[in-house]
N, C-alpha and C positions, 0 to 999 in steps of 0.2 A: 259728288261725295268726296269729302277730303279726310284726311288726319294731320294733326299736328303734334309733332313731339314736344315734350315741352319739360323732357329733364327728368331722370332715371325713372318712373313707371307710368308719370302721369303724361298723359295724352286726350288731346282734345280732338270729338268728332262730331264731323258734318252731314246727319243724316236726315232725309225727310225732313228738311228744314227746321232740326235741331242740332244747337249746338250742347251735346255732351262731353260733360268732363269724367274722365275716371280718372282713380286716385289722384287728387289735385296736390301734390306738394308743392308747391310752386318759390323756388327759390330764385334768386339770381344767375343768368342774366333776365332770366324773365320776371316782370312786373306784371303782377296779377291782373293790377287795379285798368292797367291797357290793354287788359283781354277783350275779345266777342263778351258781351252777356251768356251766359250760360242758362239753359232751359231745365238741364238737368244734370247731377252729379251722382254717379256713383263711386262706392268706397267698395271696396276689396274685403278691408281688414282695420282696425283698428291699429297697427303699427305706425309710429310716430311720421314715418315716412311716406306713409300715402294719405294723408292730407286730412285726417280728420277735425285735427284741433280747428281748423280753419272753417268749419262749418259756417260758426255763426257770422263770420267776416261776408263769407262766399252768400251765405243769403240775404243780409242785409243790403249788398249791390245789387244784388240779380233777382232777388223774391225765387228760389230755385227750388227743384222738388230734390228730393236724396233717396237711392236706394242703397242696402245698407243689408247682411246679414243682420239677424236678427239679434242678436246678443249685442252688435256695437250699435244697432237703431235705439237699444233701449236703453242705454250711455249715452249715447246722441240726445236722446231727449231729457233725461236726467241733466246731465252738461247744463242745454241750450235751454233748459224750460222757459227761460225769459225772454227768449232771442231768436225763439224760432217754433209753430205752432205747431201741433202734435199731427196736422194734415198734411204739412212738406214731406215727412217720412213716408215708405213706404218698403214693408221686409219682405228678406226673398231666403229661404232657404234652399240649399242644394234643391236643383231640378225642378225649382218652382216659377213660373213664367207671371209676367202682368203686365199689361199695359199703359204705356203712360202715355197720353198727346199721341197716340194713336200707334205708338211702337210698342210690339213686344219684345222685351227683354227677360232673357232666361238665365237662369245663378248657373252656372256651373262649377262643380266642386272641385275643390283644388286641396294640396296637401302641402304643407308647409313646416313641415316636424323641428323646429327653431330650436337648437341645442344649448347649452348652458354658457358655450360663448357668447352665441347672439342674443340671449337674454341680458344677459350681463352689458352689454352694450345697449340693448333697448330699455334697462335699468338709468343708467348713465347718461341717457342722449332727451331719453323720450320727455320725463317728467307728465306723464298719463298712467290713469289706471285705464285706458281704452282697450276693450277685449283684442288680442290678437288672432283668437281662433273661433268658432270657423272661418275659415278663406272662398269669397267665391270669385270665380273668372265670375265673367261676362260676356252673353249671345245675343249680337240684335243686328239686324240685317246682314249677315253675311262676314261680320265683322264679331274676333275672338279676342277678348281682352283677357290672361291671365291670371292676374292679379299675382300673388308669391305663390309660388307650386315648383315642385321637382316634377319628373314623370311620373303619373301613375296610369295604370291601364282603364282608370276609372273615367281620365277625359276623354279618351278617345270615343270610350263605350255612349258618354253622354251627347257628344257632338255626332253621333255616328249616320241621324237622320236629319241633320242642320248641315248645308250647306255652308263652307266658311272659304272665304277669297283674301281676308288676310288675318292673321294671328298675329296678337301683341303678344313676346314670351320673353318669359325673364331668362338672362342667359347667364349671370355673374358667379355663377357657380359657388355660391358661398354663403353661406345665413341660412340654407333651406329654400336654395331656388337652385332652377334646373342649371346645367351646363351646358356651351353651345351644343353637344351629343344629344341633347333629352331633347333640346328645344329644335332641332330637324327632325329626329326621330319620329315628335310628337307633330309638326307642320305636317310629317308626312302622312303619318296614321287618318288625321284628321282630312287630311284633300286641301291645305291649304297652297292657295296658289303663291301667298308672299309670307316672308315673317320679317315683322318690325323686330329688334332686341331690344329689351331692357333691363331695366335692372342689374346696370355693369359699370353706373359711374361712382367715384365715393361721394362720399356724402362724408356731410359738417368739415370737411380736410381730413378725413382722420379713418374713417373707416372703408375700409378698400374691400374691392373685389376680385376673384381668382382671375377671372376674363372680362376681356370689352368683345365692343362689337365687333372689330376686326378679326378677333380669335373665329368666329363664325362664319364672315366674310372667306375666309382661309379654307377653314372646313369644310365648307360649301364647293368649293372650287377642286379644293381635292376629293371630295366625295364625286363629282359630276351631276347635283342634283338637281331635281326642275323645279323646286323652289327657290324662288325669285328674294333675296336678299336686301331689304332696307334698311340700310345701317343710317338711320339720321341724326342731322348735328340738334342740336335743342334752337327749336324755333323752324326748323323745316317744315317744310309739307307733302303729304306724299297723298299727289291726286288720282284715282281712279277715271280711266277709259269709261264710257258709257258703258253699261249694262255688265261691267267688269271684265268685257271681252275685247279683243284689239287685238290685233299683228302688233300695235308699236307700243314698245315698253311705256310702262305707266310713266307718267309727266312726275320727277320732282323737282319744285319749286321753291326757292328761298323765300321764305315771308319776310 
């Protein structure tokens, strides 16, 4: 079981011999087109920046399936009608589970209350009319992917009977995502054993965020928590011990 970061929220992983993408932005330095194949992608949100426009790219290489709230599946499909067949989708509303290739994956709900600056920005950058609300994380083996959320008491309540060994949490504190405080807070509530950060680099040159991952790193150290801190460069990998247990810190690896 591995992860790969691969650049402010998007992350590729290696489970039951799938390779899943969520939110796939994929800029430079990474080139998409010398990725793994992807089995499946899911989307967060319709915001410019977690990868939706790239849909029809992403399944023309790969034939891939997409889970997708339900308001951006039905943009998705409108968008792609030419380019991508109405059976690759597949919608997930808050706290609703399905299986794909033999994983369950479950929406969890996220909250993302984007202010009249970050509109104004996602006005100027995005050039989509792609829903950006609702927001779902993401639960599928053990493993919590985000998506854009601040804290609310709502994830923890949802993760409460799902096992989670590492959390992807956005930490940039700025646009309507959490700050490194919410995103340990939230590791904690949850039982997470590691948290990956995201969502703390700018994007296009221009638009910045409050915190990086080092603010958390920091945090971390001064708090004294048992939460295990991966801060990765884009294009690392952060491998998992067998069975998610070990004495020896988890292995990361430069790809």
């Amino acid at each position: 079981m591995t992860l790969t970061y691969l650049g402010h929220s998007a992350v590729k992983f290696e489970v039951a011999g799938l390779n899943i993408y969520v939110d796939p932005y994929l800029q430079d330095p990474i080139d998409w087109q010398k990725l793994p194949k992807g089995d499946l992608v899911l989307f967060s949100h319709g915001h410019f920046d977690h990868g939706a426009a790239m849909a029809a790219k992403l399944f023309n290489a790969w034939g891939c399936q997409f889970v997708a709230p339900k308001a951006l599946t039905n943009w998705l499909m409108r968008k792609f009608a030419k380019a991508i067949p109405l059976d690759a989708f597949t919608s997930l509303n808050h706290l609703e589970s399905t299986s794909i290739k033999g994983l369950k994956i479950t929406a969890i709900p996220a909250h993302h209350p984007i202010n009249r600056l970050g509109k104004t920005i996602l006005t100027l950058f995005s050039r989509s009319s792609a829903p950006g609300k609702p927001v779902n994380g993401y639960y599928f083996d053990g493993y919590y992917h985000a998506g854009d959320t601040i804290y609310t008491a709502g994830i923890p309540e949802a993760l409460k009977s799902l096992p989670v060994h590492t959390a992807c949490l956005p930490i940039g504190g700025k646009y309507a995502v959490a700050t490194p405080a919410e995103a340990l807070r939230l590791a904690h509530e949850i039982g997470a054993k590691r948290l990956v950060p995201l969502h703390w680099q700018p994007l296009l040159g221009q638009v910045h965020f409050r915190y990086q991952s080092s603010d958390i790193v920091r945090l971390a150290k001064t708090k004294g928590t048992s939460v295990q801190i991966c801060a990765l460069a884009i294009g690392e990998v952060l491998e998992l011990a067998p069975h998610y247990i070990s004495s020896v810190p988890d292995l990361i690896r430069q790809k």
